[in-house]
C-alpha positions, 0 to 999 in steps of 0.5 A: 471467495472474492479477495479484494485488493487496494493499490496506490499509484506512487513516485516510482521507487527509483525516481530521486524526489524534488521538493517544489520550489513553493514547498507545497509538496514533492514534485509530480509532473513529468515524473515516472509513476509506479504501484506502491511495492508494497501494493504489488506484493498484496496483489501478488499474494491474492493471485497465488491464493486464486491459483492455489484454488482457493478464491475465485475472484481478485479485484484491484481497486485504486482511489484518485484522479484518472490517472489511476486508471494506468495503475489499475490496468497494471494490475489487470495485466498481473492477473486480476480479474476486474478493476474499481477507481473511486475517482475523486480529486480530493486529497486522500489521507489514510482516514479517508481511504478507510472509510471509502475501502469499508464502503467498498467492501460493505458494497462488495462483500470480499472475504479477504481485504489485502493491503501494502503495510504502507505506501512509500510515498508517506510512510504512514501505516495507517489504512489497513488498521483503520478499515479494519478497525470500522469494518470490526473485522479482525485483522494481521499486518507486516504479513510474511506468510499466508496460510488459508485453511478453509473458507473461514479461517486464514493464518497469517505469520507475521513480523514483529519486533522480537520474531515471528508471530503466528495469527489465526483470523476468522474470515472476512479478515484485513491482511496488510503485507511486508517486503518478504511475503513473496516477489511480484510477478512482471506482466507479460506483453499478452496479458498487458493485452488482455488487461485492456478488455478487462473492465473497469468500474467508475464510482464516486465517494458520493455514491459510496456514500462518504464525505471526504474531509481533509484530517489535517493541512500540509504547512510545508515541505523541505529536503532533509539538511545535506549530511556532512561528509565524514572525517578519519580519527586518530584514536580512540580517544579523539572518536570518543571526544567529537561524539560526545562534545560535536555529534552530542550521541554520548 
């Protein structure tokens, strides 16, 4: 069984984020970038169920320009067996990676499509419905526990707002995955090595057949207003007075 894996290349979690001075967009260059950490839980999870005996191929796949590359053989260097960029210096939105993730696996033919819930850099939760959605394959998001049974059915636990709730899919299936479905792996320095010989394929969205079209332009981007910093009270009476006449929350 082939499990395939979506990864995006991302501000590292722990860089502080700069608007630039245009207000065009946030600030990239000369700025450490990481894979998605919800994509590495994703990758993580499709290496487990190859381990467990229960897939025999994991490959990584990483849309944009050259410098996914670098992701990509940081997946390889996890453990996956082969890589696929879509190259492309268009600018991706969660639309047109669904149409080019269905193109793939219409290509490749994976039983498992395995996705971060979200990619931290937009927030948007949107991909993983979407492909599922145009592939019609049946799908589980916010996974915190993966389960599979034989090679035609996967139970998938997932979060939701009032507990947990348990899914039964049929395979191929689209799995999107939470913070707590399991802790990724680091590379070793042998298998960061061995991740260079690991190959790579090149394909283009024109070869996949997909037209990328921007679903919307970005008119400007701010910082957040600065909080103000915080004040002690005298009494109950007074804390109840400035949240209802200052802060309007009452």
């Amino acid at each position: 069984m082939k499990i395939l894996v979506a990864v995006k290349r991302v501000i590292d979690y722990a860089v502080k984020i700069r608007v630039k001075p245009d207000k065009t967009g946030v600030e990239t260059n000369n700025v450490k970038m990481s894979m998605n950490p919800f994509c590495e839980i994703a990758l993580e999870e499709a290496l487990r169920i190859r381990e467990a005996g229960k897939a025999s191929e994991v490959v990584v796949v990483s849309m944009g320009g050259p410098q996914c590359v670098e992701t990509l053989r940081t997946g390889l260097a996890m453990g996956a067996d082969s890589a696929i960029h879509v190259s492309t210096d268009m600018p991706l939105y969660p639309l047109a990676v669904a149409k080019l993730l269905r193109a793939l696996a219409t290509k490749e033919q994976p039983q498992i499509l395995l996705l971060g819930k979200q990619a931290i850099d937009d927030d948007a939760n949107q991909t993983g419905q979407m492909v599922a959605g145009l592939l019609q394959w049946p799908q589980a998001t916010f996974a915190s526990k993966v389960v599979l049974g034989d090679q035609r059915n996967v139970t998938v636990e997932r979060e939701v707002d009032g507990g947990l709730e348990t899914l039964r899919l049929q395979l191929p299936a689209v799995i999107t995955t939470d913070l707590r479905l399991n802790e990724p792996r680091y590379a070793t320095l042998p298998n960061i090595m061995k991740a260079k010989k690991k190959p790579i394929s090149k394909i283009t969205p024109e070869e996949l057949k997909v037209e990328i079209q921007p679903d919307f332009k970005i008119l400007e981007v701010v910082e957040p207003p600065k909080r103000k910093g915080g004040v002690m009270v005298g009494s109950v009476d007074e804390l109840v007075d400035k949240l209802q006449n200052e802060a309007h929350v009452i």
